[in-house]
mmCIF entry with sequence, helices, sheets and N, C-alpha, C, O atoms, coordinates in Angstrom:
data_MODEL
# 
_entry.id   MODEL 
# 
_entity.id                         1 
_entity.type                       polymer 
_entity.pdbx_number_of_molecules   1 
# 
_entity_poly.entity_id                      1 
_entity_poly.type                           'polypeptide(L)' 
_entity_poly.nstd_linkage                   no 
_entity_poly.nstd_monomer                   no 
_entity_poly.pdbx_seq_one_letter_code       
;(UNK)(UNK)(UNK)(UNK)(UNK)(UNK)(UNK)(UNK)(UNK)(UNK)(UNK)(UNK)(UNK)(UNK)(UNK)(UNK)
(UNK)(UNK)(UNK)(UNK)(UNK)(UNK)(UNK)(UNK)(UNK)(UNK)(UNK)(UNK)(UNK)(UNK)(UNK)(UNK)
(UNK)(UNK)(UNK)(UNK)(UNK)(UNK)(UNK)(UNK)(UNK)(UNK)(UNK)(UNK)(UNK)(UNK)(UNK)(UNK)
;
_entity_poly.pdbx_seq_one_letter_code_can   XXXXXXXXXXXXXXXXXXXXXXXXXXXXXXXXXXXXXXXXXXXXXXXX 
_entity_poly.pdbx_strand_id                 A 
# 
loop_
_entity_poly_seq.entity_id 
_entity_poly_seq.num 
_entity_poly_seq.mon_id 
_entity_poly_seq.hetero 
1 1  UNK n 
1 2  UNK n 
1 3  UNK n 
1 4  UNK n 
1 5  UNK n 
1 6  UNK n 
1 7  UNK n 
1 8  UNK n 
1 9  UNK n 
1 10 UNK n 
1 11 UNK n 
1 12 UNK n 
1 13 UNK n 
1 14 UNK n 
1 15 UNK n 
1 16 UNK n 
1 17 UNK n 
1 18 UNK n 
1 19 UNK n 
1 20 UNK n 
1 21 UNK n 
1 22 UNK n 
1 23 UNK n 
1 24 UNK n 
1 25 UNK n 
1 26 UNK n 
1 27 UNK n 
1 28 UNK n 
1 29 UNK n 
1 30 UNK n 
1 31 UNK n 
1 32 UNK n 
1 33 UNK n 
1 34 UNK n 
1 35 UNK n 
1 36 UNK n 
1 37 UNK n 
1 38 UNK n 
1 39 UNK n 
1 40 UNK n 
1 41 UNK n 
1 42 UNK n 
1 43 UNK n 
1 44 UNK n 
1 45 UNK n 
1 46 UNK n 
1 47 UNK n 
1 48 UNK n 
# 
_struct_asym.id          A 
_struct_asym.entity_id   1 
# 
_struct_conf.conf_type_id            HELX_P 
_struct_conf.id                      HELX_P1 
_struct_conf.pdbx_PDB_helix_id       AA1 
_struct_conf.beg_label_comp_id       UNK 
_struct_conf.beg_label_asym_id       A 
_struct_conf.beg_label_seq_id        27 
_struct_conf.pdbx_beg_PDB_ins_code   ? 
_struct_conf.end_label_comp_id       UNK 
_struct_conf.end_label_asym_id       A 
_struct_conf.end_label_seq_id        45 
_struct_conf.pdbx_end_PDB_ins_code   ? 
_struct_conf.beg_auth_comp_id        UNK 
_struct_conf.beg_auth_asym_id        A 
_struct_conf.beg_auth_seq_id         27 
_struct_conf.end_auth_comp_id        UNK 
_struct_conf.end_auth_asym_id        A 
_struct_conf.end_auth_seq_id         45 
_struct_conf.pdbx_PDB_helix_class    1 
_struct_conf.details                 ? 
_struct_conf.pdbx_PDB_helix_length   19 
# 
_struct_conf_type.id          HELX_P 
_struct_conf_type.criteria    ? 
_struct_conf_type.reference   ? 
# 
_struct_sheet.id               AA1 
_struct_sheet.type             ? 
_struct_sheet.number_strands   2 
_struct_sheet.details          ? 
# 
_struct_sheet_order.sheet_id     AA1 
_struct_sheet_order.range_id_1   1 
_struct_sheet_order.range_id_2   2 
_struct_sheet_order.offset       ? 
_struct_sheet_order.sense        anti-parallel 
# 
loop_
_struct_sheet_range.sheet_id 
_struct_sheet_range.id 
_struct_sheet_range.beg_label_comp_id 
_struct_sheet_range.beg_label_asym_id 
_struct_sheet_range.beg_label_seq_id 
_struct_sheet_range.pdbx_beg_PDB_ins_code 
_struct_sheet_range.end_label_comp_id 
_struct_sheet_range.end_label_asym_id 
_struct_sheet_range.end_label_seq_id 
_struct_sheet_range.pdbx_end_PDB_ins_code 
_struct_sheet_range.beg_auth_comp_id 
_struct_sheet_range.beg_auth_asym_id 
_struct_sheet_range.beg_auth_seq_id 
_struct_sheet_range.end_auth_comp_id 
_struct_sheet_range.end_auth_asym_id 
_struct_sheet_range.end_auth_seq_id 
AA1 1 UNK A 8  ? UNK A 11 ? UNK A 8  UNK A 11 
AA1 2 UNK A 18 ? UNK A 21 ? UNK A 18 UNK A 21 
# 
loop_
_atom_site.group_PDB 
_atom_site.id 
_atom_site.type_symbol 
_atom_site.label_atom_id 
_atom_site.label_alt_id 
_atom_site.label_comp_id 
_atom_site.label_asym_id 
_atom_site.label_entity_id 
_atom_site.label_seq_id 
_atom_site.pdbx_PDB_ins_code 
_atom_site.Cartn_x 
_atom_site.Cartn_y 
_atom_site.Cartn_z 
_atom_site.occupancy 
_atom_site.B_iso_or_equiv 
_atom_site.pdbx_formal_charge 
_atom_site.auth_seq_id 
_atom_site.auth_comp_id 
_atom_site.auth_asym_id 
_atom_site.auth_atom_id 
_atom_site.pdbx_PDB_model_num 
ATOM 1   N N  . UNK A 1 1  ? 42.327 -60.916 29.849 1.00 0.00 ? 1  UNK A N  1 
ATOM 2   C CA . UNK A 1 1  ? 40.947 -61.021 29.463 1.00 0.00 ? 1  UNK A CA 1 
ATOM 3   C C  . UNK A 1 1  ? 40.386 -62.302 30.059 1.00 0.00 ? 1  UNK A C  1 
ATOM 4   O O  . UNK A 1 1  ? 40.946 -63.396 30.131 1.00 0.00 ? 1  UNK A O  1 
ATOM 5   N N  . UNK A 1 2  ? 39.095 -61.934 30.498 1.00 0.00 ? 2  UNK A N  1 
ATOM 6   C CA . UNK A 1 2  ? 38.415 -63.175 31.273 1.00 0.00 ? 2  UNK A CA 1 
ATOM 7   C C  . UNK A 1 2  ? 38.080 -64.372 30.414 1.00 0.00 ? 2  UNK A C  1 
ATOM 8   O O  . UNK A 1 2  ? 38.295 -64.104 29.232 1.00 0.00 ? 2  UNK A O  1 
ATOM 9   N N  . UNK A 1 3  ? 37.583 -65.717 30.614 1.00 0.00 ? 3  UNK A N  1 
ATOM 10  C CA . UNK A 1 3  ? 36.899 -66.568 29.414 1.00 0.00 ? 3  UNK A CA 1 
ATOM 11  C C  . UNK A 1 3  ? 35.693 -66.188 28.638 1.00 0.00 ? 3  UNK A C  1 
ATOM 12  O O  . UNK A 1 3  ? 35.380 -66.646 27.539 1.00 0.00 ? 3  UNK A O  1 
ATOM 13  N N  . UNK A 1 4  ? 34.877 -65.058 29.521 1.00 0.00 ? 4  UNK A N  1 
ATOM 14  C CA . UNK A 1 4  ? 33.765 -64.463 28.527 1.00 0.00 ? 4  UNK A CA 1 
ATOM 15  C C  . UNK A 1 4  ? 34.053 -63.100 28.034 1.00 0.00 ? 4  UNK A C  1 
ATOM 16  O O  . UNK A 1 4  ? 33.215 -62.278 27.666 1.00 0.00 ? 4  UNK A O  1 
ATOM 17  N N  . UNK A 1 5  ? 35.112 -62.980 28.064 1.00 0.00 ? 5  UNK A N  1 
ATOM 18  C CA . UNK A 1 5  ? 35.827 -61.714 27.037 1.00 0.00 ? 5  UNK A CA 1 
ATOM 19  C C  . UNK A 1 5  ? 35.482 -60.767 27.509 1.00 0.00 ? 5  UNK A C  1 
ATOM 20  O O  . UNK A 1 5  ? 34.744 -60.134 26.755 1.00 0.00 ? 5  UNK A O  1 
ATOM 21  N N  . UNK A 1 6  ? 35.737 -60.083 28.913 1.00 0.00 ? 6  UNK A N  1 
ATOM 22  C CA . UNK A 1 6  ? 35.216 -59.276 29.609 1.00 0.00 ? 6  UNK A CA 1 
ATOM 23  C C  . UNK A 1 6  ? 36.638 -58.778 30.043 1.00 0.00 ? 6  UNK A C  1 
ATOM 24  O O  . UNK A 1 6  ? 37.640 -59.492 30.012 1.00 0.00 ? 6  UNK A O  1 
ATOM 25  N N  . UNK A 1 7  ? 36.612 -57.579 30.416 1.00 0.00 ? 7  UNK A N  1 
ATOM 26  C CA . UNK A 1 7  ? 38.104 -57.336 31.197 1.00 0.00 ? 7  UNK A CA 1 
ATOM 27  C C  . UNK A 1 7  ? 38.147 -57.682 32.591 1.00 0.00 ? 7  UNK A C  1 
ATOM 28  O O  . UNK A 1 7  ? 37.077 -58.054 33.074 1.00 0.00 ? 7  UNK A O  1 
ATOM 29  N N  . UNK A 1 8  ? 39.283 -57.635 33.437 1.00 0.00 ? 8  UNK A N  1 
ATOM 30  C CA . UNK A 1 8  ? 39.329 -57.613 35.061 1.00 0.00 ? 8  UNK A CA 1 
ATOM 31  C C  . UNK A 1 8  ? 39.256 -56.156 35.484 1.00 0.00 ? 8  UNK A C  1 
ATOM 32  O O  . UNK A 1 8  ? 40.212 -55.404 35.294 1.00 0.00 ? 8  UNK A O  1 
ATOM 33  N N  . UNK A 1 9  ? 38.154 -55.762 36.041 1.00 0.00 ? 9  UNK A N  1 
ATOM 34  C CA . UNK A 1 9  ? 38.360 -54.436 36.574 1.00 0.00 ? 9  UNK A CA 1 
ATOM 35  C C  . UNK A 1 9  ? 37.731 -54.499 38.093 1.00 0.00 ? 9  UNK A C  1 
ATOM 36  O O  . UNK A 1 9  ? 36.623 -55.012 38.253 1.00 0.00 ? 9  UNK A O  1 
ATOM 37  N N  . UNK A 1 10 ? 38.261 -54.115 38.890 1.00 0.00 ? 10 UNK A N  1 
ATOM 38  C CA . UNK A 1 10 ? 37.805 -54.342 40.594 1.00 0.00 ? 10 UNK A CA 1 
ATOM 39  C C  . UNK A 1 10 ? 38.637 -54.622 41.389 1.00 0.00 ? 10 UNK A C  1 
ATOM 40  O O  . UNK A 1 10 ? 39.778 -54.794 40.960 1.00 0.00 ? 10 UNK A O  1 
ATOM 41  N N  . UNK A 1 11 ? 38.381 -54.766 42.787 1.00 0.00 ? 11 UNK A N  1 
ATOM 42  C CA . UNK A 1 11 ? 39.343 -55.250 43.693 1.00 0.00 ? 11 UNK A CA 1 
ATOM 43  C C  . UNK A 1 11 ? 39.446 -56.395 43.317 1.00 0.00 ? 11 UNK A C  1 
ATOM 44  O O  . UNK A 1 11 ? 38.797 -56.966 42.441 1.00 0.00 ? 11 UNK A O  1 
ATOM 45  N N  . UNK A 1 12 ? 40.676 -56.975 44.284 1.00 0.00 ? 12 UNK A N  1 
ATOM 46  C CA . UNK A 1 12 ? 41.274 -58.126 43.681 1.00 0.00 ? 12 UNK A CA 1 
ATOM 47  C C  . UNK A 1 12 ? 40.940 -59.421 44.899 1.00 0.00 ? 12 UNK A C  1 
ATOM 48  O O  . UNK A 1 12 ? 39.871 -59.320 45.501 1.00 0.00 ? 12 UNK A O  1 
ATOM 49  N N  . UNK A 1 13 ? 41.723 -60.432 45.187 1.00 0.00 ? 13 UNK A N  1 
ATOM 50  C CA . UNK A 1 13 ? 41.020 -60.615 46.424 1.00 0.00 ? 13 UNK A CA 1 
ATOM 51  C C  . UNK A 1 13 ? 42.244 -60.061 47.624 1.00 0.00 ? 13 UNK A C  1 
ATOM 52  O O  . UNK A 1 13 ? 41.948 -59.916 48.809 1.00 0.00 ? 13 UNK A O  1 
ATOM 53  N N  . UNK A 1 14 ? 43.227 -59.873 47.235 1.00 0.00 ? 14 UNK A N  1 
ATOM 54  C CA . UNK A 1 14 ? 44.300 -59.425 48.703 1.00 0.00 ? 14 UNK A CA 1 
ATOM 55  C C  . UNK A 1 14 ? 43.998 -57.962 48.575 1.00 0.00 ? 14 UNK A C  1 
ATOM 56  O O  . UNK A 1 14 ? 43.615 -57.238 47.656 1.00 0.00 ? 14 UNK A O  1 
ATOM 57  N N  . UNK A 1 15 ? 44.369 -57.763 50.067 1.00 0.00 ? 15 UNK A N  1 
ATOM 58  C CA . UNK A 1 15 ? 43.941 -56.245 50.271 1.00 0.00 ? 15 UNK A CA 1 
ATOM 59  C C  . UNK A 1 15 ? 44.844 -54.724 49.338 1.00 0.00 ? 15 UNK A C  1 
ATOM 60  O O  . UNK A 1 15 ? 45.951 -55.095 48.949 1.00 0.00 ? 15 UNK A O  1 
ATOM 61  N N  . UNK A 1 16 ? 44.663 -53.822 49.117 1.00 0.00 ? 16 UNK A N  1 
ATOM 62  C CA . UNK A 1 16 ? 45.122 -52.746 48.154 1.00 0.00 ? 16 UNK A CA 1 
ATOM 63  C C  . UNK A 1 16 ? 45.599 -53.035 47.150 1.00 0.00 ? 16 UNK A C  1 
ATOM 64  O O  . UNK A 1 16 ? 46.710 -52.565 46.902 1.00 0.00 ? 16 UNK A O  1 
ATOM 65  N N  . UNK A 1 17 ? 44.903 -53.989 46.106 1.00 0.00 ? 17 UNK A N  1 
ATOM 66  C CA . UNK A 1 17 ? 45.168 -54.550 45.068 1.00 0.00 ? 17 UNK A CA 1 
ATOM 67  C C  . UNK A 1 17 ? 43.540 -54.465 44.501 1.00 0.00 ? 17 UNK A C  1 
ATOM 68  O O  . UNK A 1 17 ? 42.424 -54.857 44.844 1.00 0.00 ? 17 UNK A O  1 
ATOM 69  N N  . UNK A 1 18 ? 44.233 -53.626 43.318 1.00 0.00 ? 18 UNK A N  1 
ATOM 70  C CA . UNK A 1 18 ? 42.616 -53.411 42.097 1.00 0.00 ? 18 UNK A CA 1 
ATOM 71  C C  . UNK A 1 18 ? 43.268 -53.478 40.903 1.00 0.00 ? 18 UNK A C  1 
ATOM 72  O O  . UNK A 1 18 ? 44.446 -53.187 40.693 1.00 0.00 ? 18 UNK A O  1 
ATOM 73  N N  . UNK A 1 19 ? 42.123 -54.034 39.815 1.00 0.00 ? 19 UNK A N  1 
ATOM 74  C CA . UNK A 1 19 ? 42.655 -54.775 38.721 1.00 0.00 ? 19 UNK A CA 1 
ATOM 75  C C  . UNK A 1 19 ? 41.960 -53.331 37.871 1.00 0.00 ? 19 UNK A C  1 
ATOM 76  O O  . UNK A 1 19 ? 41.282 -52.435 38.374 1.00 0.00 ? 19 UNK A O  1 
ATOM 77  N N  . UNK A 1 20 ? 42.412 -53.491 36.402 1.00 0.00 ? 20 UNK A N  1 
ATOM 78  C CA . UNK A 1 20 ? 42.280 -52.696 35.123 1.00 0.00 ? 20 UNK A CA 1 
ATOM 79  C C  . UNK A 1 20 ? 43.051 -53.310 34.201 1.00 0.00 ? 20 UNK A C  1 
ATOM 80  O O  . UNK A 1 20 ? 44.110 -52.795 33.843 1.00 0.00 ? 20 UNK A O  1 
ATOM 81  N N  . UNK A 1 21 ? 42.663 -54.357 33.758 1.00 0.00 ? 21 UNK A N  1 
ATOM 82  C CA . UNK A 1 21 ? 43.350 -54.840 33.074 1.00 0.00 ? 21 UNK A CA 1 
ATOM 83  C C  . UNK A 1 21 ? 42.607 -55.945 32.243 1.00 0.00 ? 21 UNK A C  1 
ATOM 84  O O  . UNK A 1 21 ? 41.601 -56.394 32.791 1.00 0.00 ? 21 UNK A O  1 
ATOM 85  N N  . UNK A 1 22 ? 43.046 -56.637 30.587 1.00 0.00 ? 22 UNK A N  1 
ATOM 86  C CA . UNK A 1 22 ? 42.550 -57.584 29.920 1.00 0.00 ? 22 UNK A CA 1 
ATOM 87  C C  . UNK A 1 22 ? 41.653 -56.643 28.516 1.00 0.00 ? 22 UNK A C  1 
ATOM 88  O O  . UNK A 1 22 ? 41.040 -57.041 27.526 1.00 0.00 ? 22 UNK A O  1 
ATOM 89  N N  . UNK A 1 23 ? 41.870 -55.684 28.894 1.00 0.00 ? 23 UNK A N  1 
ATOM 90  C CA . UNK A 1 23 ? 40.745 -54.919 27.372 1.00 0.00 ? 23 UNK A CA 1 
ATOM 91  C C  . UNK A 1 23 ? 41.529 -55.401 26.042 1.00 0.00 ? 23 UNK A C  1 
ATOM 92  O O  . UNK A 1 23 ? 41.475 -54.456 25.256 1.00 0.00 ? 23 UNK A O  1 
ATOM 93  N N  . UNK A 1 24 ? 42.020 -56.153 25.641 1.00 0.00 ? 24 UNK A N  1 
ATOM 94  C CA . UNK A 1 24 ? 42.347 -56.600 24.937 1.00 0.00 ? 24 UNK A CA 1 
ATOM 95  C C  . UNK A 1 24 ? 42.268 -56.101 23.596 1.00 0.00 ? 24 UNK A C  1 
ATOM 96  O O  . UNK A 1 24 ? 41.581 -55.180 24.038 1.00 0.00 ? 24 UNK A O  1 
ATOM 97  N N  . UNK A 1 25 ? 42.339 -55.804 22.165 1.00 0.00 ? 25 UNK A N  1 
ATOM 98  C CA . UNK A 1 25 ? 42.423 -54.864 20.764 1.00 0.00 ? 25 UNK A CA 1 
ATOM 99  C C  . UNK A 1 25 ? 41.832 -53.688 21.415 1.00 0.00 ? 25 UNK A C  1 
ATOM 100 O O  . UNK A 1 25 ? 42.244 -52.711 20.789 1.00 0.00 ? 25 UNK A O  1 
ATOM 101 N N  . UNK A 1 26 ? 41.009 -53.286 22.441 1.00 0.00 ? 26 UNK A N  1 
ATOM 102 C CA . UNK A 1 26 ? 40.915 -51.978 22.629 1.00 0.00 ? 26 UNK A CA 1 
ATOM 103 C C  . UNK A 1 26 ? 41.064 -51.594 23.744 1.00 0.00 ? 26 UNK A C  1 
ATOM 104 O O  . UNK A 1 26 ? 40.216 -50.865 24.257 1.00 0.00 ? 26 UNK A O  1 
ATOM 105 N N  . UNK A 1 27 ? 42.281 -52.019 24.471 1.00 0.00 ? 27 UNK A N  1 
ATOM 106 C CA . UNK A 1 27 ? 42.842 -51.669 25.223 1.00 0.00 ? 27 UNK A CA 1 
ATOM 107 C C  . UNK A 1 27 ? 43.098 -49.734 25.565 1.00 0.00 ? 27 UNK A C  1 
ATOM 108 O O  . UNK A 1 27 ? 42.638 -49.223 26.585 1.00 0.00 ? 27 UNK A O  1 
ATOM 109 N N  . UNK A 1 28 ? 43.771 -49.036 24.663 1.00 0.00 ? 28 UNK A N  1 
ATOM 110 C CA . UNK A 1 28 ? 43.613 -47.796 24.876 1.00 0.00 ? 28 UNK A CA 1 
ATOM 111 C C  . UNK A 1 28 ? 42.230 -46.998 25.026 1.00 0.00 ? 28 UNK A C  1 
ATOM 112 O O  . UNK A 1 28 ? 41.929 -46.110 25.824 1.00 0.00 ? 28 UNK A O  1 
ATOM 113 N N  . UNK A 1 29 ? 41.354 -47.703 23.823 1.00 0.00 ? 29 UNK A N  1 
ATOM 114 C CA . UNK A 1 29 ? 40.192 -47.044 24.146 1.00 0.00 ? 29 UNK A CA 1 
ATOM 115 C C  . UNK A 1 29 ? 39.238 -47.125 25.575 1.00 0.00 ? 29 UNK A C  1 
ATOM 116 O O  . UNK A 1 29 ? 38.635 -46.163 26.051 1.00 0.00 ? 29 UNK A O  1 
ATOM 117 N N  . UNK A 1 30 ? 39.258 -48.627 26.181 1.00 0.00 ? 30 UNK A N  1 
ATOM 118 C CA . UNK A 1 30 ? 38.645 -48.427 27.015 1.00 0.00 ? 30 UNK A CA 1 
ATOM 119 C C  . UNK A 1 30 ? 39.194 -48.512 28.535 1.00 0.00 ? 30 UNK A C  1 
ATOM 120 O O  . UNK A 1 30 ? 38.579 -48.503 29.601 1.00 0.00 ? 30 UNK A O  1 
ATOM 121 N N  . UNK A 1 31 ? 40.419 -48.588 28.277 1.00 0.00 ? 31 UNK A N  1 
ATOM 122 C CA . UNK A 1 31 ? 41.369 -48.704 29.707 1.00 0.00 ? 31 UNK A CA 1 
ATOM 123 C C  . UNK A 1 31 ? 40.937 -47.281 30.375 1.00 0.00 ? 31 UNK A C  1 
ATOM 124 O O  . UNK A 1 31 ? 40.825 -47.056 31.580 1.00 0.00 ? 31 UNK A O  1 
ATOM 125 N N  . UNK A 1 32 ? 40.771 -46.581 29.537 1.00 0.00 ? 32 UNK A N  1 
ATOM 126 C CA . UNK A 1 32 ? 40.968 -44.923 29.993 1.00 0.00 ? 32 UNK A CA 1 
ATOM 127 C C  . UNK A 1 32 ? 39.956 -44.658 30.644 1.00 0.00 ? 32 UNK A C  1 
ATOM 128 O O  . UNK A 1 32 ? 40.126 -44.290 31.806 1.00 0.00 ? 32 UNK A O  1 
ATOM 129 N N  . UNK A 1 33 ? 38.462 -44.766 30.059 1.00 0.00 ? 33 UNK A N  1 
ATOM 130 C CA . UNK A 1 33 ? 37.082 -45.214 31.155 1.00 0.00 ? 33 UNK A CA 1 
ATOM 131 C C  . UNK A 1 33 ? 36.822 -45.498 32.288 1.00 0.00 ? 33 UNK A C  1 
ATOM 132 O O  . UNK A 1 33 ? 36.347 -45.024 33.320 1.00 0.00 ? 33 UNK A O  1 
ATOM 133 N N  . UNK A 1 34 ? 37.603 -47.167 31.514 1.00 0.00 ? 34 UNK A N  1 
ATOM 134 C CA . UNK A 1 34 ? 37.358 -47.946 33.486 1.00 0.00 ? 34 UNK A CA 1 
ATOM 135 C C  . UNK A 1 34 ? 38.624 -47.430 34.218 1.00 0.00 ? 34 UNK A C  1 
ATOM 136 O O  . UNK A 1 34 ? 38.547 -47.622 35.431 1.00 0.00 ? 34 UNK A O  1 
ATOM 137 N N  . UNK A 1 35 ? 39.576 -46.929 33.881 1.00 0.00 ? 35 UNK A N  1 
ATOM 138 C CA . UNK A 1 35 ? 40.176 -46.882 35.011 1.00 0.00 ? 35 UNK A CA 1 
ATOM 139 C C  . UNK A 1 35 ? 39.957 -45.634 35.858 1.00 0.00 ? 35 UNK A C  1 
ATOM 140 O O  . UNK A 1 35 ? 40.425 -45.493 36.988 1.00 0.00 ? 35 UNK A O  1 
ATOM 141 N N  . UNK A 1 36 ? 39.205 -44.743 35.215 1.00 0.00 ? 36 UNK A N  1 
ATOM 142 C CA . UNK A 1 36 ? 38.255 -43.182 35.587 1.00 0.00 ? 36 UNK A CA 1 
ATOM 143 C C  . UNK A 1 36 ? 36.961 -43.892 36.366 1.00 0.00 ? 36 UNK A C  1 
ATOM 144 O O  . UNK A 1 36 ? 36.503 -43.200 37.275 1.00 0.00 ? 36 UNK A O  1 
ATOM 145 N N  . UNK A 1 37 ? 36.528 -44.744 36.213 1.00 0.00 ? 37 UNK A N  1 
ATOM 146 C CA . UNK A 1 37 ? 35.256 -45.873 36.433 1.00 0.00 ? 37 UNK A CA 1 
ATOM 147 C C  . UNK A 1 37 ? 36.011 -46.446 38.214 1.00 0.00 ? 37 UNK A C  1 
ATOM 148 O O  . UNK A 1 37 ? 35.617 -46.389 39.379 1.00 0.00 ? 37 UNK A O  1 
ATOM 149 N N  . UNK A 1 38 ? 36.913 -46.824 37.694 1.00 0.00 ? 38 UNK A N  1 
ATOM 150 C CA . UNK A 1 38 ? 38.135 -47.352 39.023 1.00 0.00 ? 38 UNK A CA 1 
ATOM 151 C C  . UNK A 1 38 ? 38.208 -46.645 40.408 1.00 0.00 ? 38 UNK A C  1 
ATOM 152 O O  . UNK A 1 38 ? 37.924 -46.945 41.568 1.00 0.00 ? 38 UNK A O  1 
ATOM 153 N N  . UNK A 1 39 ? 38.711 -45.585 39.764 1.00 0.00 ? 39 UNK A N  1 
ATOM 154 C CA . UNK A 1 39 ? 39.621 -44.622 40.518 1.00 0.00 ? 39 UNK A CA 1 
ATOM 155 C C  . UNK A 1 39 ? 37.900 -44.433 41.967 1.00 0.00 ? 39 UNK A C  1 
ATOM 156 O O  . UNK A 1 39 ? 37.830 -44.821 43.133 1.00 0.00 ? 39 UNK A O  1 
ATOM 157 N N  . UNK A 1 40 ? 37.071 -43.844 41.270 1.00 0.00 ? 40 UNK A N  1 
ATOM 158 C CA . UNK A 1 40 ? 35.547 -44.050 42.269 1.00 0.00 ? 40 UNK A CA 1 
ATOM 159 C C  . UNK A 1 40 ? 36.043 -45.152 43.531 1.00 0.00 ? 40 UNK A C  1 
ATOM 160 O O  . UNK A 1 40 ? 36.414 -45.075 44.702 1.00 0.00 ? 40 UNK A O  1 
ATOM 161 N N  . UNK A 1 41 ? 35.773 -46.311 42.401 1.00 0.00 ? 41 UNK A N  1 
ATOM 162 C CA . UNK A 1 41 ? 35.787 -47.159 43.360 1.00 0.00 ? 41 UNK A CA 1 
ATOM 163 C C  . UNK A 1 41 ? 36.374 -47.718 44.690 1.00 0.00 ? 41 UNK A C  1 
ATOM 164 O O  . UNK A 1 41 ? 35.853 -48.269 45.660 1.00 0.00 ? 41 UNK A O  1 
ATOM 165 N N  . UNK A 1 42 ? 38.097 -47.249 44.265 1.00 0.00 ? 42 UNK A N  1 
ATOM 166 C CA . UNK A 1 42 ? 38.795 -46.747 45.361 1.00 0.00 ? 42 UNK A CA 1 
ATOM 167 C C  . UNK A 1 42 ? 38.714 -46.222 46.263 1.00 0.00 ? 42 UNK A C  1 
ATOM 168 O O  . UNK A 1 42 ? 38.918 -46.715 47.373 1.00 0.00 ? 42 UNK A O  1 
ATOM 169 N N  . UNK A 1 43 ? 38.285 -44.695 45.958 1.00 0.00 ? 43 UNK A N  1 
ATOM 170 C CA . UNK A 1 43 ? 37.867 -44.042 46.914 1.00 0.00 ? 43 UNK A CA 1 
ATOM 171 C C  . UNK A 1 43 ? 36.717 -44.273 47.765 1.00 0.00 ? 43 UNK A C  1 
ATOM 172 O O  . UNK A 1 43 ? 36.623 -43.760 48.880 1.00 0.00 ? 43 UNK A O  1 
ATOM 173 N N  . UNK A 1 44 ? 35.864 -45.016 47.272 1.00 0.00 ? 44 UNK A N  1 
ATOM 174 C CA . UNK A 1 44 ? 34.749 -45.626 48.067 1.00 0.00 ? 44 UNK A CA 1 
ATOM 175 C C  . UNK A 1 44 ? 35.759 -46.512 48.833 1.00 0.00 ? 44 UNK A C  1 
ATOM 176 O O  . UNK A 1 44 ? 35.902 -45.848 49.859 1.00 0.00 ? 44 UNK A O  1 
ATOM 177 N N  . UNK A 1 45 ? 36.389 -47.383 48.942 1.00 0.00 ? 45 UNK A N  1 
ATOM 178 C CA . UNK A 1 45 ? 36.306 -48.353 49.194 1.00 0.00 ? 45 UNK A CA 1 
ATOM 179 C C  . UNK A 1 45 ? 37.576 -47.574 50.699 1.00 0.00 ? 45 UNK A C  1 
ATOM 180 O O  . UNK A 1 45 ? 37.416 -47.961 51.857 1.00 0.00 ? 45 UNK A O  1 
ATOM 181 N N  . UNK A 1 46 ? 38.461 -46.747 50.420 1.00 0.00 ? 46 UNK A N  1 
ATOM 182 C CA . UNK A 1 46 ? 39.047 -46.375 51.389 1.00 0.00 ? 46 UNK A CA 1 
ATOM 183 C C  . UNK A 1 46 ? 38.573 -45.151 52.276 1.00 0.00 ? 46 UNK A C  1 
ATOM 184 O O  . UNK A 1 46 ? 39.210 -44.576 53.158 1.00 0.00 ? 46 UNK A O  1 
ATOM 185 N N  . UNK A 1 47 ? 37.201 -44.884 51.785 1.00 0.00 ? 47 UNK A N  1 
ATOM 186 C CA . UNK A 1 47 ? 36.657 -43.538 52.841 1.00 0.00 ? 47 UNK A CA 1 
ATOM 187 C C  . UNK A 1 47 ? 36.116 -44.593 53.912 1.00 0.00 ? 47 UNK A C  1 
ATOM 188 O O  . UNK A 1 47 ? 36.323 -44.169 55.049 1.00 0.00 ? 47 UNK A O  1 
ATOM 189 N N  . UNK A 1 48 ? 35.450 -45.908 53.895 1.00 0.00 ? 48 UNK A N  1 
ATOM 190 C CA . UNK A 1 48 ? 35.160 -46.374 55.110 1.00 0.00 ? 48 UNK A CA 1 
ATOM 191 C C  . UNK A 1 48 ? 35.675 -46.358 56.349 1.00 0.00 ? 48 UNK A C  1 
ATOM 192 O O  . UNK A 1 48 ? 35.091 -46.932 57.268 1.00 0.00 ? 48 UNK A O  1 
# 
C-alpha cells in the first residue's frame, strides 16, 4: 500500500513488470477488479 493508501496497480518502471498489489483489508474484494482493470492494460500496452 502506497503512503496515501492507494494500491500499486500499473506498469512498473522495468520492462514486463505490472503491479496489483497493496489493497490492503480488502484485498480479495478489490484485487479481483483491478486486476480485470489490469489485464486491459497489458494488452494495450503489448499490441503496440
Amino acid at each position: 500500500m502506497l503512503p496515501n493508501m492507494l494500491p500499486r496497480v500499473g506498469p512498473g518502471s522495468r520492462a514486463n513488470v505490472f503491479y496489483n498489489t497493496g489493497h490492503g483489508h480488502l484485498g480479495w474484494t478489490l484485487s479481483a477488479i483491478t486486476a480485470h482493470q489490469l489485464t486491459g492494460h497489458v494488452q494495450q500496452h503489448y499490441a503496440r
